[in-house]
N, CA, C and O atoms as a Tripos MOL2 file, in Angstrom:
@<TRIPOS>MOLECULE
protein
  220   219    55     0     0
PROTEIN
NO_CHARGES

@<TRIPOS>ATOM
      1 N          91.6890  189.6130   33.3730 N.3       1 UNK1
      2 CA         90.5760  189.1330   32.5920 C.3       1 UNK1
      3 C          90.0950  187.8040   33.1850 C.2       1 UNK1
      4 O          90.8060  186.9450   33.7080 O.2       1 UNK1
      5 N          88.5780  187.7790   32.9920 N.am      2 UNK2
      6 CA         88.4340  186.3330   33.9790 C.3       2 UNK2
      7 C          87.8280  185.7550   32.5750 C.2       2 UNK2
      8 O          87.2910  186.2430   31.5800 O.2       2 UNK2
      9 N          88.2160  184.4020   33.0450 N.am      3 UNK3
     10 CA         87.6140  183.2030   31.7620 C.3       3 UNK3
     11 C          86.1030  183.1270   31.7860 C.2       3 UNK3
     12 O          85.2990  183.8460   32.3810 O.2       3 UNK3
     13 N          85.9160  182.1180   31.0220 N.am      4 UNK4
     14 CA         84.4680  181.6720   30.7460 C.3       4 UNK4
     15 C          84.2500  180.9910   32.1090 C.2       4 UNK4
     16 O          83.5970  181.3300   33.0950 O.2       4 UNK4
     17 N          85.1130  179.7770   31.8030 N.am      5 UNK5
     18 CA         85.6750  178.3210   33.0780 C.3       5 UNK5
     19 C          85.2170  179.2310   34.5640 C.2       5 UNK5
     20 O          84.2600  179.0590   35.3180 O.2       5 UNK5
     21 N          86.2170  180.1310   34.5960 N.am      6 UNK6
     22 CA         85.9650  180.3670   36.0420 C.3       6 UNK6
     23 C          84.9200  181.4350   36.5450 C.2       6 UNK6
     24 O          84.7500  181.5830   37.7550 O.2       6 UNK6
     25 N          84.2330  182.1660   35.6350 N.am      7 UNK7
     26 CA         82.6710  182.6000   35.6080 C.3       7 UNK7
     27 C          82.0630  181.5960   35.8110 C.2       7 UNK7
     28 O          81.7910  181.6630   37.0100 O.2       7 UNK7
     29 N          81.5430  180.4250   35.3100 N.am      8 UNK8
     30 CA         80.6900  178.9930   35.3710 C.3       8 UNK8
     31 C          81.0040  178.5820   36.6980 C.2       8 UNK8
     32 O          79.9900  178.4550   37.3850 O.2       8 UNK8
     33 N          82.1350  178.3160   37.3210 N.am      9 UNK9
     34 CA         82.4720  177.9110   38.3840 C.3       9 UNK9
     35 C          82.3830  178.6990   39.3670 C.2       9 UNK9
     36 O          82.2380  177.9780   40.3540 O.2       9 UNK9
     37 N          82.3850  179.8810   39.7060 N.am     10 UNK10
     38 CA         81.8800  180.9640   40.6680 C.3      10 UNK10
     39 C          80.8950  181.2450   40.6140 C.2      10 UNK10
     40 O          80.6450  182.0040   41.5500 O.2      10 UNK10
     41 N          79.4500  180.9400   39.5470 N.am     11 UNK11
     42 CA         78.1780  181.3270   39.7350 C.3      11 UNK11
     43 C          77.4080  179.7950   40.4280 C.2      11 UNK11
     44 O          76.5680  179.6340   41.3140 O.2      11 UNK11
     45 N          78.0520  178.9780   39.6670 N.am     12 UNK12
     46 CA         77.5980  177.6580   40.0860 C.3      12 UNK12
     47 C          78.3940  177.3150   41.7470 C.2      12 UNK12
     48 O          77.6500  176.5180   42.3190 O.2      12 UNK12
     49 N          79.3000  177.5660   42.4160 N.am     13 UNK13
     50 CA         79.4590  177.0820   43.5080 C.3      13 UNK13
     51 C          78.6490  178.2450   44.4470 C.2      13 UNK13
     52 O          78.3340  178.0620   45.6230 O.2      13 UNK13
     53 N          78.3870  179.4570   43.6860 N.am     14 UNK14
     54 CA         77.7530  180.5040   45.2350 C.3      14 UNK14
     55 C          76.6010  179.8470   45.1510 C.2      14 UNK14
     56 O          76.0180  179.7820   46.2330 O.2      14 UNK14
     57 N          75.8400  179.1250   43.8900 N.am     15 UNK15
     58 CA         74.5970  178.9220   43.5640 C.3      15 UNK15
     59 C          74.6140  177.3640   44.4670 C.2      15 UNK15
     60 O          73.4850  177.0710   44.8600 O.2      15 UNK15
     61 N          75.3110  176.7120   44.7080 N.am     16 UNK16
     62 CA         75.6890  175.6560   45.7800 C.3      16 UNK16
     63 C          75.5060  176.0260   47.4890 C.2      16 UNK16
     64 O          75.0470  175.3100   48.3790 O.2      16 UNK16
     65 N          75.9330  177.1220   47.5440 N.am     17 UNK17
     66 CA         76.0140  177.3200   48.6960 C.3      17 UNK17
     67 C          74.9090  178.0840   49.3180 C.2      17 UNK17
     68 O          74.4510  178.3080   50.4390 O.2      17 UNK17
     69 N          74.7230  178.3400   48.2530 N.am     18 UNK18
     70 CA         72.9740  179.4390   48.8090 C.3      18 UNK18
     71 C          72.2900  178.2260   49.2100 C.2      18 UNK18
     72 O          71.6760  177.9980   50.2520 O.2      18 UNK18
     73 N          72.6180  177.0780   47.6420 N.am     19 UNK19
     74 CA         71.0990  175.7770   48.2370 C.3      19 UNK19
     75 C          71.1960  175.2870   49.7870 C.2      19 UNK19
     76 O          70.3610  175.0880   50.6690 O.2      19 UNK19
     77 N          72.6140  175.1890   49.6970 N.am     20 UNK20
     78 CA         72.9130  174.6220   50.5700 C.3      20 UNK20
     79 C          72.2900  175.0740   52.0280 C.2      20 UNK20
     80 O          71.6010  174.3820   52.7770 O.2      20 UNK20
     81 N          72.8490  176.8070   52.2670 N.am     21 UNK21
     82 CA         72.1160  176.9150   53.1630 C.3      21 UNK21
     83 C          70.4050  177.0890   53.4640 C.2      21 UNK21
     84 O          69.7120  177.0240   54.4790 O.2      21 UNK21
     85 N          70.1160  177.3630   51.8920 N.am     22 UNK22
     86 CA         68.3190  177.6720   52.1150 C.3      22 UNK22
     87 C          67.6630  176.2610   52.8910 C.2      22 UNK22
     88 O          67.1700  176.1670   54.0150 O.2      22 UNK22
     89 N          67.8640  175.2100   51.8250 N.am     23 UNK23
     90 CA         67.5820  173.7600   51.7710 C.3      23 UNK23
     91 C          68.0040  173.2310   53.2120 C.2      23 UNK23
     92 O          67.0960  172.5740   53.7210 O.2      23 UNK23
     93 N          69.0900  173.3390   53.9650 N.am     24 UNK24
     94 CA         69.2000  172.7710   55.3790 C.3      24 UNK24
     95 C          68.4260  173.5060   56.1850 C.2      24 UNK24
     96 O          67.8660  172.8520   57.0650 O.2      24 UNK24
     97 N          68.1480  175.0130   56.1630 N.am     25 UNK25
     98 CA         67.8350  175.7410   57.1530 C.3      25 UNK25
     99 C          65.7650  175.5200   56.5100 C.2      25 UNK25
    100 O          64.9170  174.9220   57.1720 O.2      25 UNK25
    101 N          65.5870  175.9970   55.5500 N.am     26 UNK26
    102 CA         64.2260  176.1530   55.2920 C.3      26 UNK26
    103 C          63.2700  175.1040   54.5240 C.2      26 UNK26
    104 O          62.3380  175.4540   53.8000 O.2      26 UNK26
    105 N          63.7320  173.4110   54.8570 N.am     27 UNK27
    106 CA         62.9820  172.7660   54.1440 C.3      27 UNK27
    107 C          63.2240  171.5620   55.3600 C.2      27 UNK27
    108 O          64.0920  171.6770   56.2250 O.2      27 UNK27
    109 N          62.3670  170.4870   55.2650 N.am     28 UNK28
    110 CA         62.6380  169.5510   56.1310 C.3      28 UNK28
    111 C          63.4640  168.4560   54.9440 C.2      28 UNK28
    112 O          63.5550  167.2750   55.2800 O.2      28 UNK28
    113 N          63.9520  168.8140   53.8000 N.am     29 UNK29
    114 CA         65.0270  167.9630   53.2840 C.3      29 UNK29
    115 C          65.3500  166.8130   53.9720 C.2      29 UNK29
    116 O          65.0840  167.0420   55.1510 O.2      29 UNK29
    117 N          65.8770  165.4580   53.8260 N.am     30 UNK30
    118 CA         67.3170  164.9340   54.1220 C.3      30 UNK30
    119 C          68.3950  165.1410   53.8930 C.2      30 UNK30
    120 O          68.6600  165.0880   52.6920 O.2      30 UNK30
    121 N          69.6530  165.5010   54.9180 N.am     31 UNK31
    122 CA         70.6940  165.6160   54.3770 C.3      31 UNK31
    123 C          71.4560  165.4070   53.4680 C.2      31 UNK31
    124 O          72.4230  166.0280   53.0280 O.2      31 UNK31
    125 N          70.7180  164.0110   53.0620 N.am     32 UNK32
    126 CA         71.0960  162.9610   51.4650 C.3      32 UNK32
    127 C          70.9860  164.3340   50.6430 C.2      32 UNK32
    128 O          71.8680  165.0410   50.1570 O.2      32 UNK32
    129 N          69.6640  164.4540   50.6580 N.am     33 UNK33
    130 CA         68.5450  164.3880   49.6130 C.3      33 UNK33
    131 C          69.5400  166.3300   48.9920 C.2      33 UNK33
    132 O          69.7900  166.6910   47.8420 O.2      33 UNK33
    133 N          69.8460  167.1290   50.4120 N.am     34 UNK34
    134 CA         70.7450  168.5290   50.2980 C.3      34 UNK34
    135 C          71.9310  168.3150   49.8910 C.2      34 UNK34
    136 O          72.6030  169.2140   49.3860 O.2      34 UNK34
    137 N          72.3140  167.2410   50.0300 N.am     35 UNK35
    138 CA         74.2620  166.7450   49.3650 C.3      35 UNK35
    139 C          73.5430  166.7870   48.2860 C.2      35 UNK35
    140 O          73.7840  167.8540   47.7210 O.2      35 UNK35
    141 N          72.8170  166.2000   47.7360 N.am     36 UNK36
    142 CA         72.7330  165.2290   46.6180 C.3      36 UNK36
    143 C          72.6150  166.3030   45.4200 C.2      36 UNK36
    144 O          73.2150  166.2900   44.3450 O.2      36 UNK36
    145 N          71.6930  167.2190   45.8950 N.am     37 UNK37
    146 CA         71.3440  168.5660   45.2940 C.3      37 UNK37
    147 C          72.5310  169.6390   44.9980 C.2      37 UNK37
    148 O          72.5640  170.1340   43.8710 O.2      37 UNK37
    149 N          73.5550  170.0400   46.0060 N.am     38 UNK38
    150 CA         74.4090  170.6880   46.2670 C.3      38 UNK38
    151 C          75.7540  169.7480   45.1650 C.2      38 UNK38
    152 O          76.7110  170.4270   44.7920 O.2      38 UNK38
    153 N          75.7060  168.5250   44.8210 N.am     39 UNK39
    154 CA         76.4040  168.0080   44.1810 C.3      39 UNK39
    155 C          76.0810  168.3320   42.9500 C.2      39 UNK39
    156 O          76.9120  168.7300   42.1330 O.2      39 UNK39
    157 N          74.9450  168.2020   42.7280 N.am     40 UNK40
    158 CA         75.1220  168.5460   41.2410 C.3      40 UNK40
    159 C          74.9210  169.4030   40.7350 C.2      40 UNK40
    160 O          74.7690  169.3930   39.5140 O.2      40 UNK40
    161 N          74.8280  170.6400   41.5560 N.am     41 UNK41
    162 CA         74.7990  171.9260   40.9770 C.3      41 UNK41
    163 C          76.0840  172.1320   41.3780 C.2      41 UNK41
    164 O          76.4310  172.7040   40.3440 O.2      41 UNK41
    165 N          76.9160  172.1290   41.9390 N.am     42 UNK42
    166 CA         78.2760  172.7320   42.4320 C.3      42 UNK42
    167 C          79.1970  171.9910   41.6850 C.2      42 UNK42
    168 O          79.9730  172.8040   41.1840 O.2      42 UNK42
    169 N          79.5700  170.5750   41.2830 N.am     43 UNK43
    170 CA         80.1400  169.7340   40.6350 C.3      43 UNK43
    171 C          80.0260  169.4190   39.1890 C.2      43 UNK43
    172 O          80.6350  169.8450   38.2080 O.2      43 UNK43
    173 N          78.6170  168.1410   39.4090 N.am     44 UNK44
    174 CA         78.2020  167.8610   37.9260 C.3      44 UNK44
    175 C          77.7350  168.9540   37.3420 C.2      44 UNK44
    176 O          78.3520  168.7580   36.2960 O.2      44 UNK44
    177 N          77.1150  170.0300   37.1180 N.am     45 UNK45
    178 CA         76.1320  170.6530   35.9920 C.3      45 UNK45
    179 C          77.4030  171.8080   35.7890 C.2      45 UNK45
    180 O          77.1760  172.6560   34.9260 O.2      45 UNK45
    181 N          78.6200  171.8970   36.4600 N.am     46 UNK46
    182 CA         79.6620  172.9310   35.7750 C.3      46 UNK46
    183 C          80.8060  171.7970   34.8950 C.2      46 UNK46
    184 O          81.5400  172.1880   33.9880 O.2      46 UNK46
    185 N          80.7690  170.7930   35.2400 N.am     47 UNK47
    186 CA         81.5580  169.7650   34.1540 C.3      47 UNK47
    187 C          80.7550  169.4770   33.1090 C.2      47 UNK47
    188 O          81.2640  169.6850   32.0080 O.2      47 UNK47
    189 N          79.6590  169.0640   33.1250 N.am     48 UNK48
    190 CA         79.1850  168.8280   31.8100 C.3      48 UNK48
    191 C          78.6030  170.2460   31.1320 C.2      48 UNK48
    192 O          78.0980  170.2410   30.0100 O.2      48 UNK48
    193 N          78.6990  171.1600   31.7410 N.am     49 UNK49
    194 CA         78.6030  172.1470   30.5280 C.3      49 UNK49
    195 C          79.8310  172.4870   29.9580 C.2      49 UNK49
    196 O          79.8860  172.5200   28.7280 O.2      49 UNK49
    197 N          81.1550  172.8320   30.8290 N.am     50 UNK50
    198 CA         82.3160  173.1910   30.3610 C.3      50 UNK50
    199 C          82.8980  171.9240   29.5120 C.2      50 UNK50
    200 O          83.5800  172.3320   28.5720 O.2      50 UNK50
    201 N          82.8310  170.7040   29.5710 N.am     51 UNK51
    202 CA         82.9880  169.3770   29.0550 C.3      51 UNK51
    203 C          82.3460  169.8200   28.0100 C.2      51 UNK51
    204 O          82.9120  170.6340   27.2810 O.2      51 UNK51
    205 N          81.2640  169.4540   27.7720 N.am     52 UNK52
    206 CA         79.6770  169.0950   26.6540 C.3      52 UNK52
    207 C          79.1850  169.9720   26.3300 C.2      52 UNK52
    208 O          78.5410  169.7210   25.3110 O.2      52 UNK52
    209 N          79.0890  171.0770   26.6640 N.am     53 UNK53
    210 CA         78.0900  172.0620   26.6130 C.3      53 UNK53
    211 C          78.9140  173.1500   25.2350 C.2      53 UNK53
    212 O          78.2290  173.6300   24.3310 O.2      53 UNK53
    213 N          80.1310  173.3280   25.3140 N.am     54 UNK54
    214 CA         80.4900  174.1350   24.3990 C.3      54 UNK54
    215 C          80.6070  173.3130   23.3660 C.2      54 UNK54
    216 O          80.3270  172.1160   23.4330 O.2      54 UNK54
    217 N          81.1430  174.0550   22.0500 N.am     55 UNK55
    218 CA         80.9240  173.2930   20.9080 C.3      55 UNK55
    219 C          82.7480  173.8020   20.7410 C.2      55 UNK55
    220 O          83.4050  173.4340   19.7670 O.2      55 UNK55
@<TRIPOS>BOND
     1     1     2 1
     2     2     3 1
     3     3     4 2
     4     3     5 am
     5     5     6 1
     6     6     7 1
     7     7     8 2
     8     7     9 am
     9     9    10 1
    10    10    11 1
    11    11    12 2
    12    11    13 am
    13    13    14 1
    14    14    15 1
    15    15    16 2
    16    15    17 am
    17    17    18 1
    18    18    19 1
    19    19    20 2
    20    19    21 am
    21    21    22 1
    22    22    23 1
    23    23    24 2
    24    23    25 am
    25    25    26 1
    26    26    27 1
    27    27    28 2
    28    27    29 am
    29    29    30 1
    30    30    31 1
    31    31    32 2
    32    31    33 am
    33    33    34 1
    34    34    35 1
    35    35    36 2
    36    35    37 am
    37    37    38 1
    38    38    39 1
    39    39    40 2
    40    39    41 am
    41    41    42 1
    42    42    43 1
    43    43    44 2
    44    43    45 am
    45    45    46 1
    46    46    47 1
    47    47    48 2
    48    47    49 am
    49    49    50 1
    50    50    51 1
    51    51    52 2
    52    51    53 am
    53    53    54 1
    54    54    55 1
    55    55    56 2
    56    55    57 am
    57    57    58 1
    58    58    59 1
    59    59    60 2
    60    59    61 am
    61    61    62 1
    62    62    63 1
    63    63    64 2
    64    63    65 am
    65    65    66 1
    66    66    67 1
    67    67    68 2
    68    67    69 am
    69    69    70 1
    70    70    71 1
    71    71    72 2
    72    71    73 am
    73    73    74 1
    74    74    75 1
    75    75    76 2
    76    75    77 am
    77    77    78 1
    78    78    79 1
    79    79    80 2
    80    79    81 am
    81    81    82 1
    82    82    83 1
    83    83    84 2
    84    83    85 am
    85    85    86 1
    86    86    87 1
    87    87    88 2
    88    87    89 am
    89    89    90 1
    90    90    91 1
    91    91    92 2
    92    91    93 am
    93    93    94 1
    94    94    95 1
    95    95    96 2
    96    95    97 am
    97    97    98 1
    98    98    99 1
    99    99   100 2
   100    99   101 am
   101   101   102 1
   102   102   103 1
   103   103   104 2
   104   103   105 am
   105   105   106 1
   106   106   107 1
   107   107   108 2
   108   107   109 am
   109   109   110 1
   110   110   111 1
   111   111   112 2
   112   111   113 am
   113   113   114 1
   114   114   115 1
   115   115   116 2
   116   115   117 am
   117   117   118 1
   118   118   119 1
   119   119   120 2
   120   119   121 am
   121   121   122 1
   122   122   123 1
   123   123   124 2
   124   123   125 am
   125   125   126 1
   126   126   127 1
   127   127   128 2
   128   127   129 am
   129   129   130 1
   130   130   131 1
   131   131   132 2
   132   131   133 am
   133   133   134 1
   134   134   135 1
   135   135   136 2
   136   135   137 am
   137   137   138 1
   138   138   139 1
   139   139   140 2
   140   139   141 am
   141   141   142 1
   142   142   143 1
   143   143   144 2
   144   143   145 am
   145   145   146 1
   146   146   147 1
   147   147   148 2
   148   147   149 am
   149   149   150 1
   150   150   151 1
   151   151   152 2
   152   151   153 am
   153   153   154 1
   154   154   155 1
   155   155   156 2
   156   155   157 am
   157   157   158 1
   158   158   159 1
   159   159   160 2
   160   159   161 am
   161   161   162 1
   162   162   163 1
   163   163   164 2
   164   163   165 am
   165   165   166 1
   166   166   167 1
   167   167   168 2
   168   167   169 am
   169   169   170 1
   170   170   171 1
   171   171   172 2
   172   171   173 am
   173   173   174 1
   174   174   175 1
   175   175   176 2
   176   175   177 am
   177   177   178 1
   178   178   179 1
   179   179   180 2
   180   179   181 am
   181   181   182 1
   182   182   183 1
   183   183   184 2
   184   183   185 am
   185   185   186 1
   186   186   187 1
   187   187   188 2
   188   187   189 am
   189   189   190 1
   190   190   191 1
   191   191   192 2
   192   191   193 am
   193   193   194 1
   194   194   195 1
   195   195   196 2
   196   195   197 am
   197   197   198 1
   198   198   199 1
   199   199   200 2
   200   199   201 am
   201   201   202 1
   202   202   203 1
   203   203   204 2
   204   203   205 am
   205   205   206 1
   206   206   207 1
   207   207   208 2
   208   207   209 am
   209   209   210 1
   210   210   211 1
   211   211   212 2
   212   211   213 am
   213   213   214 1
   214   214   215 1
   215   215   216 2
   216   215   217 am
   217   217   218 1
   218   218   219 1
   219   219   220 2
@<TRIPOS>SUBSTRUCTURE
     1 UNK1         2 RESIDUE 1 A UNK
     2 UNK2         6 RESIDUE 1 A UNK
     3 UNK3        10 RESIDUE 1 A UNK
     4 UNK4        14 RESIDUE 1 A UNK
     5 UNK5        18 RESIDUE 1 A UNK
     6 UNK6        22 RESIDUE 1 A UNK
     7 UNK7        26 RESIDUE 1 A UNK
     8 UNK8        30 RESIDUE 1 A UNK
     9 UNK9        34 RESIDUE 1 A UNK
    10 UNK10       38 RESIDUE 1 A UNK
    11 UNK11       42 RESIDUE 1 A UNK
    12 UNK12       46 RESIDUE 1 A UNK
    13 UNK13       50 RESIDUE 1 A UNK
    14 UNK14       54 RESIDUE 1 A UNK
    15 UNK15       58 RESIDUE 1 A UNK
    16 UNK16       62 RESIDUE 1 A UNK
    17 UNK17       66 RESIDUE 1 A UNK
    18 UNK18       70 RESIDUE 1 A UNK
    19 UNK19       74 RESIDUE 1 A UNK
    20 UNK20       78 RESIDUE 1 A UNK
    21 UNK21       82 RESIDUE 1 A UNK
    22 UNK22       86 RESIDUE 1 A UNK
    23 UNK23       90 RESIDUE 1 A UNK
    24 UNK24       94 RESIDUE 1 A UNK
    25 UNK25       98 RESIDUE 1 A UNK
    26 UNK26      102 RESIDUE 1 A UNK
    27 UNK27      106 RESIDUE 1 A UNK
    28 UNK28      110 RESIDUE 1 A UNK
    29 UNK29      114 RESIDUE 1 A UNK
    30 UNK30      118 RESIDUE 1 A UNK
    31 UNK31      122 RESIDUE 1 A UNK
    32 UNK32      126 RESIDUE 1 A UNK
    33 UNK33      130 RESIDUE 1 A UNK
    34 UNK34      134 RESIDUE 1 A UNK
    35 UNK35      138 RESIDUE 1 A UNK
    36 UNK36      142 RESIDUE 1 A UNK
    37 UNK37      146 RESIDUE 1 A UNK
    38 UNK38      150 RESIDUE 1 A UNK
    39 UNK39      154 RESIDUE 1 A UNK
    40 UNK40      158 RESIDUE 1 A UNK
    41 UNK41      162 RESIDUE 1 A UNK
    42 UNK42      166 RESIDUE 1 A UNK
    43 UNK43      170 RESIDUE 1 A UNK
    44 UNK44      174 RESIDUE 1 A UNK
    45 UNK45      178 RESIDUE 1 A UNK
    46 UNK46      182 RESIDUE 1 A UNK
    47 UNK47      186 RESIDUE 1 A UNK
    48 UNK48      190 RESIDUE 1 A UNK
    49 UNK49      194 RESIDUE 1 A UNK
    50 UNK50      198 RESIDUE 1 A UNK
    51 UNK51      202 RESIDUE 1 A UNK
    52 UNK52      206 RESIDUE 1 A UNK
    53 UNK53      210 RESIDUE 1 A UNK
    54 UNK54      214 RESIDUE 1 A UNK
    55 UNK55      218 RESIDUE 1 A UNK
């Protein structure tokens, strides 16, 4: 049986890695600017929902 936790965390890190590669390969981004993005969808926005987000 898979959790909630690790559903959130496997949609949100593939959803990291897609940006990751769309955003380096198909945008003239800064690398900042693709971390910065890739951070908080892969990191912050799965802690504060699993944190905050449930009741």
């Amino acid at each position: 049986m898979v959790s909630e936790e690790n559903k959130v965390v496997a949609v949100t890190a593939t959803t990291a890695l897609v940006l990751l590669v769309g955003l380096s390969a198909y945008t003239d981004l800064s690398s900042g600017v693709v971390a910065g993005v890739v951070f908080v969808v892969g990191i912050l926005l799965p802690q504060v929902y699993l944190n905050y987000g449930r009741a």
